[in-house]
C-alpha positions as CSV (number, residue, x, y, z in Angstrom):
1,X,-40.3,77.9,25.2
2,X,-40.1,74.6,23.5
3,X,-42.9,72.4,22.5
4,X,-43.7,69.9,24.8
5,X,-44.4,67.3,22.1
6,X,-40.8,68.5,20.4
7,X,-38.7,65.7,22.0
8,X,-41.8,62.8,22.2
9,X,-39.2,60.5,22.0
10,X,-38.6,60.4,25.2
11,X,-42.2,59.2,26.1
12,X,-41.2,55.5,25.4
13,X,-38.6,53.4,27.3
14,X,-36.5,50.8,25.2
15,X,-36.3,48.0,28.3
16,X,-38.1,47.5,31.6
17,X,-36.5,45.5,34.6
18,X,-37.4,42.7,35.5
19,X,-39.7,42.2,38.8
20,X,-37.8,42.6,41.6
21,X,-34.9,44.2,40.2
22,X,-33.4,47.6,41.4
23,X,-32.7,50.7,39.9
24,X,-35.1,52.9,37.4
25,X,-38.0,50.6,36.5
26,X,-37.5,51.8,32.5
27,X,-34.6,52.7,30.3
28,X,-35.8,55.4,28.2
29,X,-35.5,54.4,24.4
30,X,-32.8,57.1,23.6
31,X,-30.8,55.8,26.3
32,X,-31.1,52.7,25.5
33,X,-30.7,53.3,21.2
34,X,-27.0,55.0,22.7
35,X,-26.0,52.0,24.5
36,X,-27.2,49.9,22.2
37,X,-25.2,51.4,19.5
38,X,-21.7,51.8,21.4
39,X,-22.0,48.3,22.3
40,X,-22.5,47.7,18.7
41,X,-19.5,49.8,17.7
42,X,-17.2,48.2,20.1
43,X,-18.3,44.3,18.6
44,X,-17.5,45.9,15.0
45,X,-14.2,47.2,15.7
46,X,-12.9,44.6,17.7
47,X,-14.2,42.1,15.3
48,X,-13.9,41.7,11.5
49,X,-15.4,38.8,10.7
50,X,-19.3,40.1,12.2
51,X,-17.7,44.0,10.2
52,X,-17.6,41.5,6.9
53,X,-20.8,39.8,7.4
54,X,-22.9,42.8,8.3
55,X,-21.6,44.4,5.0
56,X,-22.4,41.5,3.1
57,X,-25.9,41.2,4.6
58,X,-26.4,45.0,3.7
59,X,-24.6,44.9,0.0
60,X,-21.4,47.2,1.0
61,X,-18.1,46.9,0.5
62,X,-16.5,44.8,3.1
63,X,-14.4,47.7,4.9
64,X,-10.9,46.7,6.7
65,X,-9.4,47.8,9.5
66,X,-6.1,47.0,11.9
67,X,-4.8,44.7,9.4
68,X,-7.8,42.6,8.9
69,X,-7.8,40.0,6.1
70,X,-10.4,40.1,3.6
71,X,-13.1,37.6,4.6
């Protein structure tokens, strides 16, 4: 049987409703890190210019794709 502290993760939640909202009242945080990085993945590929400047910000090669001109 598995730890119960093995996956503590999922004690915190990554964003609360607001008051009088519906749905869950918390968006447990690996749920939220997932959505937060597809959303992040869709923005990259669909858009070179924030792919160049996130390179440049973290000192990598600016990568290229679907034609996109070097910025």
């Amino acid at each position: 049987m598995a730890d119960r502290n093995e996956h503590a993760y999922f004690r915190y939640w990554g964003k609360a409703r607001k008051e009088g909202e519906p749905d869950a009242p918390y968006h447990l945080l690996p749920y939220h890190c997932l959505d937060v990085a597809a959303v992040d993945a869709v923005l990259l590929e669909r858009h070179g210019f924030l792919r160049a400047r996130l390179a440049r910000a973290l000192t990598l090669p600016v990568p290229h794709a679907r034609g996109d001109e070097p910025t």
